[in-house]
N, C-alpha and C positions, 0 to 999 in steps of 0.2 A: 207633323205634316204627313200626310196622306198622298206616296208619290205614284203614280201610273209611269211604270219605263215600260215601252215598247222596243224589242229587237229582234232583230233577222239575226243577231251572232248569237250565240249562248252555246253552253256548257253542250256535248264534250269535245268543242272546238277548242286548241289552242293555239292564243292568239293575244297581240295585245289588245284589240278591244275587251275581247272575252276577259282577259285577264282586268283591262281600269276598270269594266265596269264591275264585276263582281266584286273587288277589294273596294270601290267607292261606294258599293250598297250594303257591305258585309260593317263599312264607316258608319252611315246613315243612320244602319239599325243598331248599331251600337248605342245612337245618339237618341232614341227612341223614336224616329221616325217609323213609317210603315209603308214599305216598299212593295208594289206586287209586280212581278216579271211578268208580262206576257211574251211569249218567245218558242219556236219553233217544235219544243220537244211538250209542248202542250195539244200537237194538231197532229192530223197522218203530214209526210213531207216528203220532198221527191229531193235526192242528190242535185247538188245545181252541175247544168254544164261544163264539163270539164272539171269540176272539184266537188267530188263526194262527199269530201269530208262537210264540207257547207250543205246545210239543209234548206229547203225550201218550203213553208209551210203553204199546205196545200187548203187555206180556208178563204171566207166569203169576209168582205165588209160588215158584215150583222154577225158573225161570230165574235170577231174581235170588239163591235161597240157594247155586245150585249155583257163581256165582261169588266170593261170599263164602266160602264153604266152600275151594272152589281160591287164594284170597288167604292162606286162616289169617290173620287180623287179631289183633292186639294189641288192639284198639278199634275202635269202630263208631260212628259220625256219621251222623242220618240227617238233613239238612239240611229237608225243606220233606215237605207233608202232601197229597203227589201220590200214582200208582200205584206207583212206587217204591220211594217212602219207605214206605208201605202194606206192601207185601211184604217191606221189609227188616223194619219193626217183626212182623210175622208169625212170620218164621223168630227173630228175637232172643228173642221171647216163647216160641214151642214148643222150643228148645233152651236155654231159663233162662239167655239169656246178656245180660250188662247193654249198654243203649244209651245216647248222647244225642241230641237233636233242638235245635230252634232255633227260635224264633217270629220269624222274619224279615218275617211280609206278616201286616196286619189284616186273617185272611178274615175274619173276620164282617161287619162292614164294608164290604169287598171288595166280596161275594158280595150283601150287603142291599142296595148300590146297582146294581146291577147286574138284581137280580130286586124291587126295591121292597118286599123282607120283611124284617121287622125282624131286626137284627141278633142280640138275644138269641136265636134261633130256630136258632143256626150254632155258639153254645157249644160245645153238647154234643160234636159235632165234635172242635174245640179237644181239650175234658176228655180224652176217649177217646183220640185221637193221643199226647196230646204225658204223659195218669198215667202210663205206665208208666214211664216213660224215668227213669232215675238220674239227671236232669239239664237241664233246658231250656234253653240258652243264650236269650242277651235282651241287646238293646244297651242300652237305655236306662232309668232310675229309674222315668220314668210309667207307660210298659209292662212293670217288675215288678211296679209296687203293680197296675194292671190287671188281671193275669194272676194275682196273690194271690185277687184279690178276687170271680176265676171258677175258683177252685180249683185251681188249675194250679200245682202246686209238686214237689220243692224247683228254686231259679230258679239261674242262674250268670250272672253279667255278662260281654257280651264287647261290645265298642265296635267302633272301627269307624277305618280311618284312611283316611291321603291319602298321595299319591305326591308329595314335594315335590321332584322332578325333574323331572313333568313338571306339575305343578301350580304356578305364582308369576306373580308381576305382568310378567314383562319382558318379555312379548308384545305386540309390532303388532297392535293390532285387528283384525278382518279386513276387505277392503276397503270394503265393503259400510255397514258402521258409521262408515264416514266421511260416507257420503251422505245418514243418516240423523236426524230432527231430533232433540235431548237432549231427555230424558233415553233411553238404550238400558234397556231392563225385559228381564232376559233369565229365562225359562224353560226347562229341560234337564232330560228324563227320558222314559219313557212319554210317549206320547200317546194315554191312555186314560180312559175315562168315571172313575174311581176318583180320577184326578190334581185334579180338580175346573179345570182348566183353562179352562174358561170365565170365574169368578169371577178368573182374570188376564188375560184376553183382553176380558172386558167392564166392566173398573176402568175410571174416568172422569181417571185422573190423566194428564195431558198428557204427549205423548214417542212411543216408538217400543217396540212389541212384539215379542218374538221367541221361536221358540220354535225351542229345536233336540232331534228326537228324531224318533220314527218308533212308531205304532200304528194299533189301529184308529178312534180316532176321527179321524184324519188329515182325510180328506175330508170329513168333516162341518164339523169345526173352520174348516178351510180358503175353505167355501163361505159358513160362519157368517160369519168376520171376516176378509174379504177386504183389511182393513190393512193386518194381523198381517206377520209377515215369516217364514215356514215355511221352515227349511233343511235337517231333515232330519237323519239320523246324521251325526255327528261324533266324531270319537276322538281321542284323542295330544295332537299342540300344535293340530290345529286345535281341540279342544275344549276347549282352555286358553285359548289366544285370545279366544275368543266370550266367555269368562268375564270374562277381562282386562280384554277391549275395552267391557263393558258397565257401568251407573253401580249398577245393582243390580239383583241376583239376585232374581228372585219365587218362593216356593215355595209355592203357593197348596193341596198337599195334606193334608186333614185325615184320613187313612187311614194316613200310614207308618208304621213303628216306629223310623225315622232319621231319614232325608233323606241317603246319602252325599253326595249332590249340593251341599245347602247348604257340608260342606268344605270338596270340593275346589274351588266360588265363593270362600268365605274365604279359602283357599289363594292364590287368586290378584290378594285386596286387593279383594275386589268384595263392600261390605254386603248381607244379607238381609233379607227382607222376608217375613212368615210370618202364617200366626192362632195362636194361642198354644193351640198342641193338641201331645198328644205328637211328638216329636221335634223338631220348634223350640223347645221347652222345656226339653227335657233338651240341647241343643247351642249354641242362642245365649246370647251375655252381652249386657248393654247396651252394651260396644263393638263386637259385632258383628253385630247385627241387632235389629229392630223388629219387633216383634208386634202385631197390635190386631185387634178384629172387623170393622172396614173393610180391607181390603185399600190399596185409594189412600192412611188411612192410614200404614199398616205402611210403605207406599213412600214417603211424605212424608218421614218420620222416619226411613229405612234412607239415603237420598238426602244426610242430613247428618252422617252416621258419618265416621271417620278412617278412609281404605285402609290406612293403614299397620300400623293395632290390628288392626284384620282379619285381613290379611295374619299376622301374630303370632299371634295366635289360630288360624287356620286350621291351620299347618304346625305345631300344639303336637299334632294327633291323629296318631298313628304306625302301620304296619301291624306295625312288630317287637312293641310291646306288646300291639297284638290278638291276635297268632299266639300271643303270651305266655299270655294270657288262655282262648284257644283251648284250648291245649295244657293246663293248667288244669285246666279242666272236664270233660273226658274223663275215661270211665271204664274203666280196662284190663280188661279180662279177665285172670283169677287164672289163673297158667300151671297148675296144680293141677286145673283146671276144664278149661282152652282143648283139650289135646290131648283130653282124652276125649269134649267133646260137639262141637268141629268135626270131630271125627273121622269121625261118623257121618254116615251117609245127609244130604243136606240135606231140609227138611219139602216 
């Protein structure tokens, strides 16, 4: 199959979109499909507001249909509700040709904490993007019933896995964690207003904080809680490690539609510690992490967990059954249909 993905995240952002979807395309083509990325580091692109690290590609609607149109796709993926994705759902609409999309990031949310306007006010948004689509991928049960319940259908589940090659317990800590008093409280992901990152940085539960990742609120954070232990990007086995090596994972954000991050912690025998808001809900059991609206709770109670159920639990989420799921949801385009409207002009 012949897959057209369109995104606004890609490579060298990390992230877990960046991260599912590369490991679900890096599946695909294993599988002998032929995937082509159109994605930001193809166009000139301007930092987005307030987070550099996110690009914004800077082209026209007849850019982007003119290389969909040169791909001839079998199906069309528009992953995220950037300028991109914008212009792919454009040309899919003016040539009546069917797409799907994916609700990977809570903008409404997002964007409310970010400018202090309520979230309902960001819906509409949402509606608009993602009606037309044949299909909305969604990892998680809380955020379908969510997404029902702001009109947004019909829905398709796609989860989400772990690499248990390089994610598991038999990592040396890293050196650093040796010097450090117990309990190690480790945080991995963004370092952004959104992540809520202060509410783990200014828990009163005793031990040692850490936070490995890279954004904009870096230096703030940094200057905030000068305790903290700030390392920075990490990948591979060191970012297996730091998991390993730590007594529990804190995932302090009430905004994701996952957490991949909680995983690949599991992955590696290391309990969670969460508020019990979409995606720690739909991914932890009671062997593998604690929920509560104290945070110091959640870690109290994550701190007396089995590594080993953990562990078990972590490496049960797979990327072959995602790409399963993936491949799924997709909506082909009728060969009946395909030659005669990719034929023409793109819009």
């Amino acid at each position: 199959m012949r897959i057209a993905l369109i995104t606004d995240a890609w490579l060298p952002q990390v992230n877990g979109v960046v991260r599912t979807l590369t490991t679900v395309i890096a599946e695909l083509r294993s599988r002998g499909h032929v995937v082509e990325v159109t994605s930001p580091d193809l166009y000139r692109s301007i930092p987005a507001p307030s987070y550099s690290e996110i690009r914004l590609a800077l082209v026209g609607p007849r850019a982007v249909a003119r290389r969909i149109e040169a791909f001839r796709p079998d199906t069309i993926h528009i992953a995220t509700e950037g300028p991109l994705g914008w212009a792919a759902r454009r040309y899919c609409l003016h040539k009546k040709l069917p797409f799907t999309t994916a609700y990977h990031t809570q903008f409404p949310d997002y964007i409310a904490r970010r400018t202090r306007l309520p979230a309902s006010w960001f819906w509409p948004f949402i509606r608009c993007f993602h009606g037309p689509a044949a299909r909305t991928m969604v990892a998680t049960g809380t955020i379908r019933a969510q997404l029902r319940e702001q009109g947004v259908e019909p829905l398709h589940h796609w989860s989400r896995g772990v690499d248990v090659g390089t994610f598991h317990p038999d990592y040396p800590p890293p050196d650093l964690f040796f010097t450090l008093p117990r309990p190690i409280q480790l945080y991995v992901g963004r370092v952004s207003v959104e992540k809520n990152i202060e509410a783990f940085l200014g828990n009163a539960h005793p031990g040692s904080k850490v936070v490995v990742g890279a954004g904009p609120a870096l230096e703030k954070l940094q200057a905030r809680f000068p305790e903290a232990h700030f390392l920075g990007k990490r990948t591979g086995d060191e970012l297996a490690a730091c998991y390993a090596g730590a007594d529990v994972f804190v995932f302090p954000s009430k905004t994701d539609t996952f957490g991949l991050v909680m995983i690949e912690a599991l992955a590696c025998g290391t309990p969670v510690a969460a508020y019990p808001v979409p995606g720690p809900l739909d991914v932890l059991e009671p062997a593998s992490g604690v929920m509560a609206e104290r945070i110091e709770d959640a870690i109290a109670g994550a701190l007396r967990l089995d590594r080993a159920a953990c562990h078990q639990l972590g490496k049960a989420f797979s990327w072959h059954a995602s790409a399963d799921q993936f491949v799924s949801g997709l909506a082909p385009i009728a060969r009946e249909t395909a030659s005669a409207r990719l034929a023409k002009a793109p819009a």
